[in-house]
N, C-alpha and C positions, 0 to 999 in steps of 0.2 A: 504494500500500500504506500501510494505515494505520500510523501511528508509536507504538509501546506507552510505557508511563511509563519503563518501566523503560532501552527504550532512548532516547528523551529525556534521561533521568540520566545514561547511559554517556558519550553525547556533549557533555553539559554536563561533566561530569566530567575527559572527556579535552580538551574545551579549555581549564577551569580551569588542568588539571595546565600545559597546553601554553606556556598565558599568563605563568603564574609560573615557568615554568625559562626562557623568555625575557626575563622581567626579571631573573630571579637570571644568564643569562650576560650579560646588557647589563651590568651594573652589575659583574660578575666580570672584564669586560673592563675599564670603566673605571679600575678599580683596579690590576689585575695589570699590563697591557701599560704603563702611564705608569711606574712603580715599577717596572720592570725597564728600560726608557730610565735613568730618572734615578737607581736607584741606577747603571748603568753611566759614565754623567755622570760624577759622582761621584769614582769610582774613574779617572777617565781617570788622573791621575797614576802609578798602577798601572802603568798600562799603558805610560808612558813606562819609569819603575824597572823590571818584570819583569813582563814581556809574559805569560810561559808562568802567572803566579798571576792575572793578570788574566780570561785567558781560561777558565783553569778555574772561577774565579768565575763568568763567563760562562755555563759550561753548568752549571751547576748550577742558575741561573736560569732557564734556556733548557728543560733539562728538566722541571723546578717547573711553568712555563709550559703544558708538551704533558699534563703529569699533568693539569691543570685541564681543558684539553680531553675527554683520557680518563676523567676524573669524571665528564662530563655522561652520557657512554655508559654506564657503568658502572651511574652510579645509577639509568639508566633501564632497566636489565636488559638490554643490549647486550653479551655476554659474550664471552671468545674461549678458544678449544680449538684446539691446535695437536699438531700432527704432523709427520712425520718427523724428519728430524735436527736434534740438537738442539744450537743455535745458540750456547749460554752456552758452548761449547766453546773457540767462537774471536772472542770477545765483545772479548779485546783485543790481536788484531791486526786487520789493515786485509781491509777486504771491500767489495766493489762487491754491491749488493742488485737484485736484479731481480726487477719486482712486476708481474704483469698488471692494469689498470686497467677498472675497470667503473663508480664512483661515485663523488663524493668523496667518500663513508663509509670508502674504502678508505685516505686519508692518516689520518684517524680511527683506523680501527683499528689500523694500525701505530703509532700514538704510543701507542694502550693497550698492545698485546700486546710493544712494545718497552723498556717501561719496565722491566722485571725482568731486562733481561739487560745488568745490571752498570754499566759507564760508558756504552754505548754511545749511548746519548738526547743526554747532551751533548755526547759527542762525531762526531756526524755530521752530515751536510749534505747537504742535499736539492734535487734538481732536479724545479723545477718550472714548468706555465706561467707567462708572463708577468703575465699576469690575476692570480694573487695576490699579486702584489707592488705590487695596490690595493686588498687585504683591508684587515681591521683586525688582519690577524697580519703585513702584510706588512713592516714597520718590523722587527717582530723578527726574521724570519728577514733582512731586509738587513743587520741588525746582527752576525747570529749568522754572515754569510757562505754563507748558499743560494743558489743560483745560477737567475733568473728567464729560461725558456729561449722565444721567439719562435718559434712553429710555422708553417710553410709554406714551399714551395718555397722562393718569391726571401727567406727570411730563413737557410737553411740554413746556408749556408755559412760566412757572417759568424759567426752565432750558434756553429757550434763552434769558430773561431778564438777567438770570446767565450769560449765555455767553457774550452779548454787555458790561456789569460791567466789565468782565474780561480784554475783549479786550483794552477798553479804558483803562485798567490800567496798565494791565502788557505788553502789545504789542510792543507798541513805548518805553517807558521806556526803555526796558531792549534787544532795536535796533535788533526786530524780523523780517525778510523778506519773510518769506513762511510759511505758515500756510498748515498744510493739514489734509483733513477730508475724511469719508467716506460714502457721499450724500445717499447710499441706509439702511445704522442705523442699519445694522446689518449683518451677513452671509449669503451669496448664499441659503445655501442649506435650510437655514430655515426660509426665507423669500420670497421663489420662488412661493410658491403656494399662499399665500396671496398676491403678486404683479400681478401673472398672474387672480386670482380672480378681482382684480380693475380693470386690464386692460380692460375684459372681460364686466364688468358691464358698464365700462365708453370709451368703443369704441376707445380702443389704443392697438397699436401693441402687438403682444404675443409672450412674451422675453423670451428667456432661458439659454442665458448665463451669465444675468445680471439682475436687480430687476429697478422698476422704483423706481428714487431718490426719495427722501423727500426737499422739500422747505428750510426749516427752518433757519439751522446752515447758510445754502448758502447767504440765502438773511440778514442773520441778519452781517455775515462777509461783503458782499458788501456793507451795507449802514452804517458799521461802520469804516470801512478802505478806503473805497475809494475817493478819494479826490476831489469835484465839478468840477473843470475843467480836469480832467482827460481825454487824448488824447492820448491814447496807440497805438502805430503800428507795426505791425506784426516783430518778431523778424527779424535783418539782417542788414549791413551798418550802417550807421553816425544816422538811424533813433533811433536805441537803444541806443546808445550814449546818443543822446538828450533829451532821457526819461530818465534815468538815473538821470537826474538835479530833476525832477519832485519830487514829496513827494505825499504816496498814493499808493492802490494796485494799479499795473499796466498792470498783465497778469494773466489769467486761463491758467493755464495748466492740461490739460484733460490727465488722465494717467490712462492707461489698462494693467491689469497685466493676462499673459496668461501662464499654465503651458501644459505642453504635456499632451497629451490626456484626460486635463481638470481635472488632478489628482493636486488638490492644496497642498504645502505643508504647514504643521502644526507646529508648537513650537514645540511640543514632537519631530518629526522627525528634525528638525532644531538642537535641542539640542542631541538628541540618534545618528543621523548619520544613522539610521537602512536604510534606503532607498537609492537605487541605486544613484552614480551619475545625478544630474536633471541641465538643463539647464532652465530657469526662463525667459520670455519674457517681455521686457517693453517698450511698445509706447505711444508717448508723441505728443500732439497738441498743440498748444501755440494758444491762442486769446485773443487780446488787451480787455481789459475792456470797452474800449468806445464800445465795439460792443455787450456787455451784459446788455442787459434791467436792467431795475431797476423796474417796475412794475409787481405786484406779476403774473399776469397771463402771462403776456409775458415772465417772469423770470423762471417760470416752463414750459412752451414751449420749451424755449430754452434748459434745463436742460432735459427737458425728451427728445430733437433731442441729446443731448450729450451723454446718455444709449442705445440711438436706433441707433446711432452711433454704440457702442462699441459692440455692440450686431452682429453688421454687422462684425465690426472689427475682432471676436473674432471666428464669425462662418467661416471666409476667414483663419484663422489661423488654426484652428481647420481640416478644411477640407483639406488645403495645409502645414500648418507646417511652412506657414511664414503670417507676415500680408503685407496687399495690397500696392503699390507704393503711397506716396502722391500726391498731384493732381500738374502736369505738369511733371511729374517723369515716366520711361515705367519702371523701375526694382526698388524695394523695397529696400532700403541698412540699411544694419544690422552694430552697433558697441557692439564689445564683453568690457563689463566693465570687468577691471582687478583690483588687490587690489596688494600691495606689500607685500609678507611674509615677507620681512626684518621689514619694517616697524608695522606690528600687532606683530610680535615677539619683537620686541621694543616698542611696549605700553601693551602688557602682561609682561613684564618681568616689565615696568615700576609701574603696576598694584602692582607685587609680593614685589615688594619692597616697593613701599611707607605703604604696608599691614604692610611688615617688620619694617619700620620704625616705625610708629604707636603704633605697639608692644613695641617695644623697651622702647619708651618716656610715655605709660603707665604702663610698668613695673616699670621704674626710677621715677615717681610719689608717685607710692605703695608704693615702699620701702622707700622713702622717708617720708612717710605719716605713714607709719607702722613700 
């Protein structure tokens, strides 16, 4: 088929665009990620005097950081609308997040649609594979205390003793409130036929928008974070108030990430922009911890009604382009999350400069030294 001018132009166009928002995060990185190392340098003394300012320093940078990220989405018209319950309710007490995984698009878009609820960016901690803790973000999240988890059989075990070590050490210390993981350990697309194989052997539903979770990370974060008397109540009124005094996770929050016509998007298109305007779906359930077992069978029951859930959720999306009203509700209501360009042109510019700076005070070193 012959190629017309006009599309000749679109595709010059879109690789233009592609080329320069690859050079704008190359160089985005160069600057941000070094200057948030070394001002933390910096401040080590901070940190010896008073730990708890140090660290909120920390995530203020840490979050600056994910905003940068979620710019590139943004500007490239990757947008997010979110549904069901709504999550700025219990934004600062402690919550375990559970996120079904189909792309890296999907850690992408939770840094976007996470930014606006309150503290919570800087202060949480994320598990994630091993593999990116050989990115060019992996330094910061080692810094920031994420926790790089080893997949497969003969690394299980070890790796959740690794995890409870971690949690008890860096969790509370350094005043983390939401933790979030991804229960099925790995991608949609490459873990679907091996879930639906278990399913099949072991007489449980046959999923295909979602994998059945894995136990492990879940149950080792509940019986390390949760606090014995723990009496959690459904977010809303004086009751979340009152938990709030409480110490201890306090709420699951069950989060489904759904794109149009089930096209996920990827880091390569997150950062290239090549792909149309997308708008990014995300519904959220909240339930109090006293309502989640603590016994390992009853613990994966409920964990696999949470996928067979979303399964439901996602095939109602899917087929209508919205997800279902929650229960006592007759119409579904959607909130479109928005980001301020003044404000990410204000912490990219702040990016450029402290890079700037930087430079400067190791140049006047050198010559000083040379």
């Amino acid at each position: 088929m012959a190629v017309t001018l006009e599309q000749a132009r679109r595709v010059g166009y879109t690789c233009l665009k592609a080329l320069l928002r690859f050079a704008f995060m190359v160089a985005n990185n160069l600057v941000a990620i070094p200057s948030y190392v070394l001002y933390l340098i910096m401040l080590q003394p901070l940190r010896v005097l008073d730990s708890k300012s140090f660290w909120y320093i920390e995530g203020v940078l840490f979050k600056w950081l994910l905003a940068m990220v979620a710019s590139w989405g943004w500007w490239a018209g990757y947008t997010v609308v979110e549904w069901g319950d709504d999550v700025k309710a219990v934004s600062e007490d402690e919550a375990m997040v559970l996120v079904n995984h189909q792309a890296t698009g999907d850690v992408c878009t939770l840094m976007m649609c996470l930014q606006d609820k309150g503290t919570v960016v800087r202060q949480m901690m994320w598990l994630m594979d091993h593999i990116f803790k050989y990115t060019n973000f992996g330094i910061v999240s080692l810094i920031h205390g994420d926790f790089f988890i080893r997949q497969g059989r003969a690394h299980r075990d070890q790796q959740l003793v690794l995890l409870k070590e971690h949690l008890e050490k860096y969790y509370r210390s350094r005043n983390r409130k939401w933790i979030v993981l991804f229960p099925e350990g790995g991608f949609l697309r490459k873990r679907r036929e091996t879930s639906q194989a278990f399913a099949k052997k072991n007489n449980l539903p046959f999923l295909k928008h979602v994998t059945l979770p894995r136990l492990g990370a879940t149950q080792v974060i509940l019986k390390t974070l949760v606090a014995p008397q723990e009496n959690g109540t459904p977010a809303g009124g004086d009751a979340v108030v009152k938990e709030r005094k409480s110490k201890g996770l306090q709420w699951v929050i069950d989060t489904t990430i759904a794109y149009p016509k089930g096209e996920p998007l990827d880091i390569q298109t997150w950062i290239l922009g090549y792909r149309q305007p997308t708008v990014t779906h995300v519904h959220y359930r909240i339930f109090p911890v006293k309502d989640v077992p603590a016994e390992p069978e009853a613990l994966t029951h409920w964990l696999y009604q949470r996928f067979i859930e979303k399964e439901d959720l996602l095939t109602h999306f899917y087929e209508t382009g919205a997800f279902p009203p929650l229960q006592g509700q007759t119409k579904a209501i959607s909130r479109e999350m928005t980001l301020s360009n003044l404000w990410l042109v204000g912490i990219q510019s702040l990016a450029f400069l402290s890079g700037g700076m930087w430079y400067c005070i190791f140049q006047y070193f050198y010559h000083c030294l040379f």
